[in-house]
FIBA-94310 format. One line per 4 residues: number of its first residue (from 1); their letters; for each residue x, y, z of N, C-alpha, C. Coordinates in nm, 2 decimals. Example, Ala and Ser with C-alpha at 12.3 -4.5 7.8 and 13.67 -1.06 7.14 Angstrom:
2
1> as> 1.32,-0.57,0.78,1.23,-0.45,0.78,1.32,-0.33,0.78  1.28,-0.22,0.71,1.37,-0.11,0.71,1.29,0.00,0.79
REM end
This chain:
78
1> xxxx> 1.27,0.88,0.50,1.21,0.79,0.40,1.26,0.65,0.42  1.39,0.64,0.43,1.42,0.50,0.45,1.37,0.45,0.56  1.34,0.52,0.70,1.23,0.45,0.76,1.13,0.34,0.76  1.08,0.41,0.70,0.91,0.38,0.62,0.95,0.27,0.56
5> xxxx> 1.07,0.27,0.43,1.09,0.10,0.37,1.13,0.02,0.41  1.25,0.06,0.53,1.28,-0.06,0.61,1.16,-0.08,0.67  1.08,-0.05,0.74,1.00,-0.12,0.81,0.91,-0.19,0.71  0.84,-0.18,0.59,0.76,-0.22,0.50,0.87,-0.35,0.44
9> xxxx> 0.99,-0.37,0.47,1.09,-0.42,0.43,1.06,-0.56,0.56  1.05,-0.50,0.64,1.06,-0.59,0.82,0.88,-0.66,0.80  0.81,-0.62,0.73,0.63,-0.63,0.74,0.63,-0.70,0.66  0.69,-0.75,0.49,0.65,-0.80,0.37,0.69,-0.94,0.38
13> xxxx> 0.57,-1.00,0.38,0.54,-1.15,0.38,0.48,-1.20,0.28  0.47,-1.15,0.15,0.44,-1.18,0.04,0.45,-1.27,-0.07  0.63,-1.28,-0.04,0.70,-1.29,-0.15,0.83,-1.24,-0.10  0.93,-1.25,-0.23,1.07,-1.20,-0.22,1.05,-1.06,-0.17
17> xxxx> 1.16,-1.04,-0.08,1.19,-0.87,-0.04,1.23,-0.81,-0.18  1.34,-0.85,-0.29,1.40,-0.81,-0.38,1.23,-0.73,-0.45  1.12,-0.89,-0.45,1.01,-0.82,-0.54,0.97,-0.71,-0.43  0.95,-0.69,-0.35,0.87,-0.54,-0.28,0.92,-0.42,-0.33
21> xxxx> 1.05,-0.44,-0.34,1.16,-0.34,-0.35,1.11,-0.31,-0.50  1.14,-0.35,-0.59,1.04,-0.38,-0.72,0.95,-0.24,-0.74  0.83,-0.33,-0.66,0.75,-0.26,-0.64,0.72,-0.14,-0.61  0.79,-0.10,-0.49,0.80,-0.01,-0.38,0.85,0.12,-0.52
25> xxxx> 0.98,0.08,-0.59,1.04,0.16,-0.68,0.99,0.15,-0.83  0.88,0.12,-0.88,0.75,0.17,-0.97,0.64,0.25,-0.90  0.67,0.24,-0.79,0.57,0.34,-0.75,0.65,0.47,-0.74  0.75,0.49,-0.67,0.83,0.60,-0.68,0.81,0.65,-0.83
29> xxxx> 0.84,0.58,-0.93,0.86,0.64,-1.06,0.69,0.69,-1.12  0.62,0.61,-1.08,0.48,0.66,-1.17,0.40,0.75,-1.08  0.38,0.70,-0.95,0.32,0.81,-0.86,0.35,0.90,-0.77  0.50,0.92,-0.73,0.56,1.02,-0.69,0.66,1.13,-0.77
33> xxxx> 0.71,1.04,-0.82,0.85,1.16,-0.88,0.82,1.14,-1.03  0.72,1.09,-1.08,0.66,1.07,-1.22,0.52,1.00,-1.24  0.47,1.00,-1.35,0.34,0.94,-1.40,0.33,0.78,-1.44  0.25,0.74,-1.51,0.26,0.64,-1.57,0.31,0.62,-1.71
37> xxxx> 0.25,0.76,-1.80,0.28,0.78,-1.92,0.43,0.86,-1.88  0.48,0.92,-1.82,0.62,0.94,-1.81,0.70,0.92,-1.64  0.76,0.82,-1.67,0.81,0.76,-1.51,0.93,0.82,-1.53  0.94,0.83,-1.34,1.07,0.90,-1.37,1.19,0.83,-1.31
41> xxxx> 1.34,0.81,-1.38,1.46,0.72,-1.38,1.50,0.67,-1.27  1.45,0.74,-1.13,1.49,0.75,-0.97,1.46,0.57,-0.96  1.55,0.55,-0.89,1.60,0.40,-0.82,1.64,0.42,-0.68  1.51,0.27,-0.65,1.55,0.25,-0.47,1.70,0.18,-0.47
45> xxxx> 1.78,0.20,-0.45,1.92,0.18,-0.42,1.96,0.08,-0.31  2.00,-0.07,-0.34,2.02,-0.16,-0.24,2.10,-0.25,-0.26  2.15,-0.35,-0.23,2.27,-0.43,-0.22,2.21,-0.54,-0.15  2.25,-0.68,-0.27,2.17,-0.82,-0.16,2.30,-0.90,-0.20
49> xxxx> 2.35,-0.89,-0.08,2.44,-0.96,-0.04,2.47,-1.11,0.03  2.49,-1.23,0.02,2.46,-1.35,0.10,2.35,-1.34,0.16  2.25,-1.33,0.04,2.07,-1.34,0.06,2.01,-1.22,0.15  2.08,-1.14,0.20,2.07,-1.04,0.31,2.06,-0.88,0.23
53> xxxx> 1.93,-0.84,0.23,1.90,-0.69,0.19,1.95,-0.58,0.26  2.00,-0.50,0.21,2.03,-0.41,0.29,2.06,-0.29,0.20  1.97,-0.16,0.26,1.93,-0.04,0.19,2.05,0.05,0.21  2.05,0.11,0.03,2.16,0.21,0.04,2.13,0.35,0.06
57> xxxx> 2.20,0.46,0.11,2.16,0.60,0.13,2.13,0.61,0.03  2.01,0.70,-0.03,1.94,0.81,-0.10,1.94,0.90,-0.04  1.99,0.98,-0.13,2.02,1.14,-0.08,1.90,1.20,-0.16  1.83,1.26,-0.10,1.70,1.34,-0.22,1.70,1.49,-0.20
61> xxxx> 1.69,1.53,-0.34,1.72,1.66,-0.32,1.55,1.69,-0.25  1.56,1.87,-0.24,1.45,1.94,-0.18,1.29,1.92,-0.26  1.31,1.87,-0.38,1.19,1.90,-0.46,1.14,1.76,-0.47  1.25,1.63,-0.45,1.18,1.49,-0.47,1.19,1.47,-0.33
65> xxxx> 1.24,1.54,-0.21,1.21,1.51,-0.03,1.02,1.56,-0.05  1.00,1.66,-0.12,0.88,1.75,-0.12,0.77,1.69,-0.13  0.79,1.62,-0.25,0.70,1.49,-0.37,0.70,1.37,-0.25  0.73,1.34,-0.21,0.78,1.23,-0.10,0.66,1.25,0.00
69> xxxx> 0.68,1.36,0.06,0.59,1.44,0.13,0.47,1.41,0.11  0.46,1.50,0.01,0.30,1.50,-0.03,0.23,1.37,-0.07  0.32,1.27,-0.15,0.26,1.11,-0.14,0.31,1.03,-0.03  0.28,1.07,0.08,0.32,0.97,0.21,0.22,0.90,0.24
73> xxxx> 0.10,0.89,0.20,0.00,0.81,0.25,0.00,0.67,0.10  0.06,0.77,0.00,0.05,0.63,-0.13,0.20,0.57,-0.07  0.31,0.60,-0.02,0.43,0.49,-0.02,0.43,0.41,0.10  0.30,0.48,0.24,0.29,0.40,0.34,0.16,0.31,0.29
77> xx> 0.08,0.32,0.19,-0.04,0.22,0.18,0.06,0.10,0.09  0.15,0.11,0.02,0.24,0.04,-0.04,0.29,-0.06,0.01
REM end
């Protein structure tokens, strides 16, 4: 998984990386590991250090690696 954000991380010309990251982790909470009406507490985990992003391990257990899974086409259209 951290794949996929680093590189969406390397792609995002938008705007601030901090805002994708943002982004990236409302979607985790409403469309993958929860709803809209109940989001779930899970945080992308990162450190911006002398303006320099850099992703921290997530460890996911078996059931949110699963959910991950099954929305891989919503966190790569993201």
């Amino acid at each position: 998984m951290s794949c996929i954000v680093t590189k969406g991380l390397d792609l995002y010309a938008l705007g601030p990386k901090e805002q994708f990251l943002g982004i990236l982790s409302r979607v985790f909470q409403t469309k993958v590991f929860g709803t809209e009406s109940s989001p779930s507490q899970w945080k992308l985990m990162y450190s911006s250090e002398g303006g320099l992003l850099s992703l921290e391990p997530n460890q996911l257990q078996n059931n949110y690696m699963c959910a991950c899974l099954s929305s891989i086409d919503t966190i790569i259209e993201t």
